[in-house]
N, C-alpha and C positions, 0 to 999 in steps of 0.2 A: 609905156610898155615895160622899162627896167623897172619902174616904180612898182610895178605889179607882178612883174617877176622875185623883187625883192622880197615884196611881203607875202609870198606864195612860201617862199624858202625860210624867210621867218618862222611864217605858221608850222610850216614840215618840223624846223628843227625843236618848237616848241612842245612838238606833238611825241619827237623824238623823246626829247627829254622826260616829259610827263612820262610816260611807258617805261621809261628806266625805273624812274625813282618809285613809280608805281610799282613795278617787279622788286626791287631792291624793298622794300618800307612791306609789304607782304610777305615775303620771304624770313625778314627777320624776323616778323611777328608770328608768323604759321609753320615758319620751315621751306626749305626748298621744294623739297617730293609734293606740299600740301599745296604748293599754288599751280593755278593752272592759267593757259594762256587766255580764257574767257572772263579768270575773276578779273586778271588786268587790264581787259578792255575794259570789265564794267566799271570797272575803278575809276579809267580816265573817262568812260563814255564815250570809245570809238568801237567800230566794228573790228573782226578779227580780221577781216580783209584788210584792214588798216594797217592792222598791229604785223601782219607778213608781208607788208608791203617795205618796210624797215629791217624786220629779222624773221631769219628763217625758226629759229627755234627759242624757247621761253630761255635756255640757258646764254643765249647769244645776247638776247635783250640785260640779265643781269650781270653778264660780264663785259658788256660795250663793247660788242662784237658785230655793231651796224653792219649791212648789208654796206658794202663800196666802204667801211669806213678810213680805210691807207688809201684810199685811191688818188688822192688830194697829192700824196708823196710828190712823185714824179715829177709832177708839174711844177712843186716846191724846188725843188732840185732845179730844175731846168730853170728858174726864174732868177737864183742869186747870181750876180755880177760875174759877168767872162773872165775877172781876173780872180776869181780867188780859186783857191787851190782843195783837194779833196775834203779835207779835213775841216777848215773852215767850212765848206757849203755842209757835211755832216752836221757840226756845232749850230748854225745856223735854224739848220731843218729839224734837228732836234728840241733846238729852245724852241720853237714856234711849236711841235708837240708840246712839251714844259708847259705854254702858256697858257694853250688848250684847255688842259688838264688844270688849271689852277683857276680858270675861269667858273669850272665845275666840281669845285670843292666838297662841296655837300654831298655831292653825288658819290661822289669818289670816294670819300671816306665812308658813308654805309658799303661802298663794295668790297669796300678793304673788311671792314667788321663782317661781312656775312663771309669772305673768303675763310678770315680766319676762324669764323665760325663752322665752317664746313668746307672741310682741307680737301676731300675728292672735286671741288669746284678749281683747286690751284691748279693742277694741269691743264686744264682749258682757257683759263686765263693766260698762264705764261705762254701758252700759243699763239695768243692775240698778240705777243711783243715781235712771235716769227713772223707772222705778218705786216708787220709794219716795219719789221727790218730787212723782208725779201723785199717789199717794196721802195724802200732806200736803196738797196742793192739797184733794182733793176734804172731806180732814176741817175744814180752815178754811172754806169754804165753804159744807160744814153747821151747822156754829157761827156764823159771822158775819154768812151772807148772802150770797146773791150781787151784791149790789149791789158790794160791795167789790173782788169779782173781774173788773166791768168794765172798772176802770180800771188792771188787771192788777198792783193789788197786791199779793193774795193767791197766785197763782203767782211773783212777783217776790220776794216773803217766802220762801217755800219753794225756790227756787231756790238766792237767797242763803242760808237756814237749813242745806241741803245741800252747796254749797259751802266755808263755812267747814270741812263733816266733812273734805270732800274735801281740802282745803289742808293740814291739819292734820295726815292719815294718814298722808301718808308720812314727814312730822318723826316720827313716833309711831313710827313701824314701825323708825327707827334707832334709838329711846333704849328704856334700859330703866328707865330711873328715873323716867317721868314716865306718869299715867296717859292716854288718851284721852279722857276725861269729863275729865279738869282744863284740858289744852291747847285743847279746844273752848269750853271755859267763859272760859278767858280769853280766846281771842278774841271771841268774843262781848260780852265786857267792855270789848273795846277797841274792837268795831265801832261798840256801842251810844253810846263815849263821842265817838267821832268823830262821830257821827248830831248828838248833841245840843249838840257845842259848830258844827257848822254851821247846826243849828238857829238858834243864836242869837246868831252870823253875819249870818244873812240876816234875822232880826228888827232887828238893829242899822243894817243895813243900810235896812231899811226907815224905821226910826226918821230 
C-alpha cells in the first residue's frame, strides 16, 4: 500500500513539474498574455481538470504558486529537535526550502528569466515568499507559543529567516558552482555571528 501511495505522489509531483516547465518554456517563447491554460495541457497531454487540480490560475502554475504549496511548513517546524531554539528551527526550515529549490534548477531559472522579462509578473511572485513566511510564522507559533509572538519575534524570525533566501537567490541564480543550501547556510553563519558578538557588545557595555 505505501509502495503505491509512493508512486501515486511520484507521478503527481512529475505531473506537477511537467505543467510548470510547460507554462514557463511557452511563455518565454509566445509571451505571457499569448498562453493559455489549454495550450499547457496540450503540451503535457493532460486534461484541464488535471491542470486545476494543482493551480487555480495559469499565473500560479508560472510562478510555483502550487495549490497547498507552504503547507509542508508547519509540520517542518514541528519536526526539528525539542531543544533547539527559534532561530535554529527557522535556519533549519529554510535550508530545507534552499534545497528544494536547488533540486529544481532548471525550472527556476527560466522563472527567474520570464520574471525579469516581464516585471508586472514580480509582484505576484514576491507574494509567494508572504506565503511561505505566514506559514513559518504560524508553525513557530504552534511550537513555542504565542507569547513569543506578541512581541513580534516570531514573525520578525521568519521574516528575517526568508529574506536571507531571498538575498541570496539571485547571487545563486548567476553561479553554477555554488549550491543554494550552502550560500544560505553561510549566511546564516554570518548573520548568527554578528547577533552574538553584539550580543556581547551590549553585555560589555552594560558591564
Amino acid at each position: 500500500m505505501h509502495g503505491e501511495q509512493g508512486l501515486r505522489e511520484r507521478k503527481k509531483e512529475a505531473t506537477r513539474l511537467a505543467l510548470r516547465e510547460a507554462a514557463l518554456r511557452l511563455a518565454l517563447e509566445r509571451g505571457v498574455d499569448h498562453v493559455t491554460v489549454g495550450m499547457i495541457c496540450a503540451d503535457v497531454d493532460v486534461s484541464q481538470r488535471t491542470f486545476f487540480n494543482y493551480f487555480s490560475t495559469k499565473e500560479e502554475c508560472l510562478l510555483h504558486m502550487d495549490v497547498g504549496a507552504a503547507d509542508w511548513i508547519p509540520d517542518a517546524v514541528l519536526r526539528r529537535p525539542v531543544t533547539e531554539a527559534p532561530l535554529a528551527v527557522v535556519r533549519a526550515v529554510v535550508l530545507e526550502l534552499a534545497a528544494s529549490i536547488q533540486t529544481r534548477k532548471r525550472e527556476v531559472l527560466l522563472r527567474a528569466r520570464l520574471i525579469t522579462e516581464h516585471s508586472h509578473l514580480r509582484a505576484r511572485y514576491l507574494a509567494g515568499y508572504e506565503v511561505f513566511e505566514r506559514r513559518l510564522t504560524e508553525g513557530l507559533i504552534t511550537r513555542f507559543g504565542a507569547a513569543l509572538s506578541e512581541d513580534l519575534r516570531l514573525p520578525v524570525l521568519s521574516a528575517v529567516g526568508l529574506g536571507v533566501l531571498r538575498a541570496e537567490f539571485p547571487r545563486w541564480c548567476e553561479k553554477d558552482d555554488r549550491s543554494l543550501p550552502e550560500m544560505v547556510d553561510t549566511a546564516f553563519e554570518t548573520l548568527e555571528q554578528h547577533v552574538l558578538a553584539r550580543a556581547k557588545e551590549q553585555d560589555h557595555e552594560r558591564c
